[in-house]
N, C-alpha and C positions, 0 to 999 in steps of 0.2 A: 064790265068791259065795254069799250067805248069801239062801235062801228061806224061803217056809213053802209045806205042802201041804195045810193044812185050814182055807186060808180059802172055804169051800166058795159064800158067799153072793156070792163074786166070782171073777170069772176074766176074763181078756182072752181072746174067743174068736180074732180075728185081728189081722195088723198087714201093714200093706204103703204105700209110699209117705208115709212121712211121718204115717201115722194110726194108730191102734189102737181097734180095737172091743170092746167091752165089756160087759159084762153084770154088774150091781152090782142083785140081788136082783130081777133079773125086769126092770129098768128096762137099758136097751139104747143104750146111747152111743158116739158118734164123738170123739174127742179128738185133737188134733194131738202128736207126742212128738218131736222133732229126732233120737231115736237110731234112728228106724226108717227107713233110709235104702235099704231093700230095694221092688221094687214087685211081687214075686208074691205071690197073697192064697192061703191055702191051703184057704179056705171062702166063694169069689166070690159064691158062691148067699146068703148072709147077709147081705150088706154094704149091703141094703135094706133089712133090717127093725129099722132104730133109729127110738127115742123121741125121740133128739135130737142135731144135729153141732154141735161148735162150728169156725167158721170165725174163723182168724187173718190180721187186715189185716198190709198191710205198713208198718204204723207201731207195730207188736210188742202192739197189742190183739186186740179181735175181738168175736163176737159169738155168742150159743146160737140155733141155727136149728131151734123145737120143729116134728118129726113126724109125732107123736101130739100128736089135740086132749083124750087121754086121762094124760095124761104129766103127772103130781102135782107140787105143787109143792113136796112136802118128803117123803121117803120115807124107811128105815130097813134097815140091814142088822146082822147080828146076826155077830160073833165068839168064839166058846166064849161065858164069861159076857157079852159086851160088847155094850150097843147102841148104835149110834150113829146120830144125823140127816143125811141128807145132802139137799142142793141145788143147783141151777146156780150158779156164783159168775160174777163177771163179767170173772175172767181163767182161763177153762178148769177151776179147781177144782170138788170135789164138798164141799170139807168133809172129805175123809179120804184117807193115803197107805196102801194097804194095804199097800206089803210093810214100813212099819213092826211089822205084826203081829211079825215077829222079834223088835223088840227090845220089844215089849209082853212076850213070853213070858219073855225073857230078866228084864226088873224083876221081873215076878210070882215066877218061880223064885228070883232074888237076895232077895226083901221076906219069902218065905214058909220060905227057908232060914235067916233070921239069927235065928230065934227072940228077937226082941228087939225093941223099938219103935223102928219106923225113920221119921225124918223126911226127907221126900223135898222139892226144889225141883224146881219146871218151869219153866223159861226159855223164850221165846219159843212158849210153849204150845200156840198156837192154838186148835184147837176141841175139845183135852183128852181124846184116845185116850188117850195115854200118865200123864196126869192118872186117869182112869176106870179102868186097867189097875193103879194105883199104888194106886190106893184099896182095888181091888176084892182086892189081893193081901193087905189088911192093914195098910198104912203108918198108922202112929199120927198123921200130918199130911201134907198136902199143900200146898204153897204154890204156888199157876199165875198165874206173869205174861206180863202181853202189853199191848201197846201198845193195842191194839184193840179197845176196850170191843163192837164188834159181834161179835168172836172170845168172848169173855169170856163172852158173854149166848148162845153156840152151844154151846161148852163146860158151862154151865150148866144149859142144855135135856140133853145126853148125858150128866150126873152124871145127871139124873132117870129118861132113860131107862135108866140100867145100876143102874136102884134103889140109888143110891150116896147116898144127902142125907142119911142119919145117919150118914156117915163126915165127918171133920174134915178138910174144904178149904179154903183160903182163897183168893177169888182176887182179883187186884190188875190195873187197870188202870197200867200204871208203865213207862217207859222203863228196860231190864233192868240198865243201867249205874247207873244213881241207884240201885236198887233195893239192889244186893247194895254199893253202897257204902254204903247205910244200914244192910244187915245187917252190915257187917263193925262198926259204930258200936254197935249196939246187942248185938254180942255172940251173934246167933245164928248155930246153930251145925245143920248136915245133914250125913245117910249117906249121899244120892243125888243128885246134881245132873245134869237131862238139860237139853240144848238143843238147839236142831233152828232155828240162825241163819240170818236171807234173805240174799242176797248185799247187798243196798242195802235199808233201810227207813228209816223215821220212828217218831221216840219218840213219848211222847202230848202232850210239848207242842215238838213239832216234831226233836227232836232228828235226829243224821244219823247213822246206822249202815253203816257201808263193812268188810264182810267182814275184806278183804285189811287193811287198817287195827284195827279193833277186836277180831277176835276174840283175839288172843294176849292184848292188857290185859284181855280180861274175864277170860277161862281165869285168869287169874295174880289177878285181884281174889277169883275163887271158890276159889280154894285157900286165902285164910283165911276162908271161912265150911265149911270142909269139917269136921265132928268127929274126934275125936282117934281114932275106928277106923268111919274110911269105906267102905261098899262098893261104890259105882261110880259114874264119872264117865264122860258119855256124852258123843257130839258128833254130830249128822247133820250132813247136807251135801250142799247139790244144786248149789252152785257149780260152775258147768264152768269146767275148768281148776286146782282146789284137789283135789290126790291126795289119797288117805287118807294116804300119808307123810306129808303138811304135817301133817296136825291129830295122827299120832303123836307127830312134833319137838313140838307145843305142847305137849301133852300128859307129856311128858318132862321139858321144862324148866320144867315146871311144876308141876303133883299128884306126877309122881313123884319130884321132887326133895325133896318133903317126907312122903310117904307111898311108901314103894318096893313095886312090886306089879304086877301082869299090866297091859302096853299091846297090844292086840290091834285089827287093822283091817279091814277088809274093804268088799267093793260089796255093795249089797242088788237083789233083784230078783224076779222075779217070772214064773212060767212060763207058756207062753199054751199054750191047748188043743191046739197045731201042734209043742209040748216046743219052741219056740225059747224064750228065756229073755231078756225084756227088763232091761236097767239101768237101775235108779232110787234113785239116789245111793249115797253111801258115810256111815261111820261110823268112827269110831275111838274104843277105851273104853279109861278104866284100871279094874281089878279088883284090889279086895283079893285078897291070897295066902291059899288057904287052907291 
């Protein structure tokens, strides 16, 4: 399992019964996680001093129960160079996954070792970490799609805050299937394609995105907008039940069938102040050889 240990402006202090507690830059959250299926707390004496719980109905929503009548309603945590906005959303999210921090570090090392102009694609983007990480490494272009013109205009704001607005991004409201079927039309061409797909969404003019169904034809539509010396093709994954095996096989019969080069996979996650080590999701990349 693939961590980081200096994301210092975040930490999960505890987790017991189904919850994990939290502390994301001095602000103190309760969050519901399905994988914490344990009920000892290893720091009981804390478990009252949150900003804010979110409680999940049983009709798979829920709601933010604020605290603190001092609990902001947009706050900021900082990664090496990176800043980012965060907020309550209104299905448990903040705006940002940190133990993506891994593979933020990982582009930044690939973009800052190819001594070359590298064009990067963000697929299903969101609110542009890994967009903000792409830029801030040097990428000669950025292109950040997502369905979600309210993600789009979040991402936006965290170009500003990681002082990124004189690097060249572009980003696009577009359903990610039309999208790279127009770039295979017009010929363009990327070093880096990441996506980080929902299990089930909506395009922006309604389209229906089913995991288990579309991820393999997109993988296989991006392998001709890939350039003729590509350096990594990325995949996250928080589908339960879809192993990082599955997205390797795509990923084989796919990129590396026309670029042969390192397929490597792994769980991402993140260790809480108690050294248990919570799971949150998986990834599977291919890498040029060097």
């Amino acid at each position: 399992m693939k961590t980081v240990n200096d994301f210092t402006e975040y930490q999960i202090i505890d987790m017991s019964s189904g919850m994990k507690l939290e502390n994301w830059h001095g602000i103190k959250l309760l969050r519901p996680d399905p994988q914490i299926i344990w009920d000892n707390k290893s720091y009981p004496d804390k478990w009252d001093l949150i900003d804010a719980v979110y409680h999940r109905n049983n009709k798979g929503g829920g709601h933010w129960e604020i605290k603190n009548n001092k609990m902001p309603s947009t706050w900021q945590v900082h990664y090496r160079n990176l800043t980012f906005n965060l907020k309550l959303m209104g299905f448990k999210h903040t705006g940002l996954f940190p133990e993506q921090a891994y593979n933020w570090n990982l582009i930044t090392e690939i973009i800052k070792k190819a001594n070359r102009p590298v064009k990067v694609l963000n697929l299903f983007a969101y609110t542009g970490a890994a967009t903000c990480a792409a830029a801030a490494a040097g990428a000669s272009l950025v292109v950040h799609v997502d369905s979600s013109r309210g993600m789009i205009e979040w991402a936006k704001e965290n170009v500003i805050s990681c002082s990124l607005q004189d690097k060249t991004i572009r980003f696009l409201v577009d359903d990610v299937v039309k999208f790279v079927k127009r770039e295979i039309r017009r010929g363009n061409k990327y070093d880096i394609i990441l996506m980080d797909p929902p299990s089930f969404g909506r395009g922006s003019n309604g389209e229906i995105w089913d995991i288990e169904k579309d991820l393999y034809p997109l993988v296989n539509l991006c392998s001709e907008i890939l350039s003729d010396d590509p350096l990594l093709f990325l995949i996250n994954s928080y589908t339960t039940g879809l192993s990082k095996t599955v997205l390797e096989n795509v990923l084989n019969l796919t990129i590396n069938n026309q670029h042969p080069g390192l397929i490597t996979s792994d769980e991402l996650g993140i260790k809480a102040a108690n050294d248990l080590i919570l799971p949150c999701g998986i990834y599977a990349r291919w890498e040029k050889k060097n």
